[in-house]
N, C-alpha and C positions, 0 to 999 in steps of 0.2 A: 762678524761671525768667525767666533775661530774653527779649529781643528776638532774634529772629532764631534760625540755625540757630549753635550753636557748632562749634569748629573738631571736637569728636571728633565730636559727630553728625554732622556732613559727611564725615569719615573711614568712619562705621558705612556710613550711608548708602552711598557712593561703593563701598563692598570686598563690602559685599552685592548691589547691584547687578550687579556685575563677576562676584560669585560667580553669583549669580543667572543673568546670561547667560550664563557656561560653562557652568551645569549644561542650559541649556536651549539650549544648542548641541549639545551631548553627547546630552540626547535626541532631536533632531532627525536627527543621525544613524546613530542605530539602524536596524535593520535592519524594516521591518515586517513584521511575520507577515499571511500570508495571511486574510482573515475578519474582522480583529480591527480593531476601530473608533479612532483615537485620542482620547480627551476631550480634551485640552487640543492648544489651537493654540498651537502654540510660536513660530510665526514670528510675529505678531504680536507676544507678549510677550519676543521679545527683541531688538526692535525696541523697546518700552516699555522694557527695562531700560536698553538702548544710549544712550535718550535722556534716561535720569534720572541714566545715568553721567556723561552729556556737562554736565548742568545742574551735576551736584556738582563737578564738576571744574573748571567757569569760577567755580563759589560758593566751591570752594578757594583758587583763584588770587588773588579778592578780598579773601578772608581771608587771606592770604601775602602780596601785596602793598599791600595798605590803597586802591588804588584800585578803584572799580564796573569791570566788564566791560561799555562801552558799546558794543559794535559798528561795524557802518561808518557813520560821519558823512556825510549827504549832502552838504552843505555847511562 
């Protein structure tokens, strides 16, 4: 195994993600029943997904284009 993430594991990564927050958008808006508690908070976690998609997607671009993803330059 070398260094880094390779380009499929950024693919896996990035589409489960993606899957990941549809499905937990999808349960967010269901309908709730009256009485019944929900275990998992979904808006947190797809807000976690949303921003592990956004990380795979600038680690793609750098792997596509052979430059780092350095942001805004102050100077």
């Amino acid at each position: 195994m070398g260094q880094g993430l390779s380009l499929t594991v950024t693919l896996i990564v990035l589409a489960s993600s993606l899957a990941g927050a549809g499905l937990l958008v999808w349960l967010e808006k269901r309908p709730a029943t009256p009485g019944r508690i929900r275990f998992l908070p979904t808006t947190p976690l797809i807000f976690l997904a949303l921003i592990v998609a956004a990380v795979m997607a600038a680690h793609l671009l750098t792997l596509l284009t052979g430059t780092p993803v350095t942001g805004r330059q102050r100077f």
